[in-house]
N, C-alpha and C positions, 0 to 999 in steps of 0.2 A: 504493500500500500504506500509506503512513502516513498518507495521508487515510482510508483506512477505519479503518485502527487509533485514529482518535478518534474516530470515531463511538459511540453509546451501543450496547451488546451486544446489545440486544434492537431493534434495529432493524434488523439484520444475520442475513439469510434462513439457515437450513439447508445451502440448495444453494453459497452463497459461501463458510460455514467450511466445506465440503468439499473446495470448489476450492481453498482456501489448506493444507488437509492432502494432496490430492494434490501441488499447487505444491512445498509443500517434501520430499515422498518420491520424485517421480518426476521434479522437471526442467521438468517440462511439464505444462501447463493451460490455460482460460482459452485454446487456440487457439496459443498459443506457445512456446517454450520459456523458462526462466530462467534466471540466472548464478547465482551462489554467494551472491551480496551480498543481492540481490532474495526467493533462499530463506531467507536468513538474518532480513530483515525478515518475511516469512509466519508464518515460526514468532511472533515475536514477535507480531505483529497476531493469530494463531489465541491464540495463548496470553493474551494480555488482553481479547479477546474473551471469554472463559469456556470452554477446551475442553471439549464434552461427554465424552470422553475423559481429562480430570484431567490426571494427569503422563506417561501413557502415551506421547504420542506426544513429548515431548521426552526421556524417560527411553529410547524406542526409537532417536532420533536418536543421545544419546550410546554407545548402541550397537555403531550399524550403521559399517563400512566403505566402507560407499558412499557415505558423508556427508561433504563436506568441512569442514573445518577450521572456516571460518568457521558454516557449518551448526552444525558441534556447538558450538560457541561460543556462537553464539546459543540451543541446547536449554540451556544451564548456565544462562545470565543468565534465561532461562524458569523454570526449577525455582528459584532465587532467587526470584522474582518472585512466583511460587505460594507460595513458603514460609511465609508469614503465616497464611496458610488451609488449611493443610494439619494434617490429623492425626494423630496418632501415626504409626500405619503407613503413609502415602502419605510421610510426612516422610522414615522410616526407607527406605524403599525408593529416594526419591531420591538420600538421601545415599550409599547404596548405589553407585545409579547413577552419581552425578558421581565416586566414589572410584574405581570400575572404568573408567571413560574415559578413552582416551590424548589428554589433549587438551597442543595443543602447548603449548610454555614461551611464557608472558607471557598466557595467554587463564586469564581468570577460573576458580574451580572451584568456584564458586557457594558461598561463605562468606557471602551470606544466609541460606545454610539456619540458621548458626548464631544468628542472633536474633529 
């Protein structure tokens, strides 16, 4: 995973960000299943790849209940990361999203969005 995560975005097929957005919603891809840490990098790797999707699928990770801890830790540091390129309203909606998320004591809550 973080050998794909530097490769250049456009050299990286359709069908692999899709297996890195099922990887990190269902567990399982790619033939195997995954731990929490390995979903936690997918997100990262889909999200600096360029999701076609924008903030959607980290702003749905901070979410869901079925995501653990680490999972949605990594959706916060994504929506940070996206912040720069984000506009008005994608911004506002993430900050949204990272406010409404129980994410545990000591995991970031994405205070990139602020600069």
């Amino acid at each position: 995973l973080v050998a794909l995560g530097m490769q250049p975005s456009e050299g990286i097929p359709s069908g692999m960000r899709d297996q890195l957005r099922r990887l990190v919603l269902t567990k399982r891809a790619l033939g195997r299943s995954w731990d929490s840490s390995e979903r936690s990098h997918a997100l990262l790797v889909y999200t600096r790849l360029g999701a076609p999707d924008g903030i959607r699928l980290p702003t749905n990770v901070l979410s869901s209940k079925r995501c653990s801890a680490p999972v949605q830790a990594a959706a916060a540091i994504a929506l940070s990361q996206l912040a720069p390129t984000l506009g008005d309203e994608p911004r506002a909606e993430a900050a949204k999203a990272l406010r409404r998320a129980r994410l545990t004591q000591g995991h970031t809550h994405g205070v990139g969005l602020c600069y």
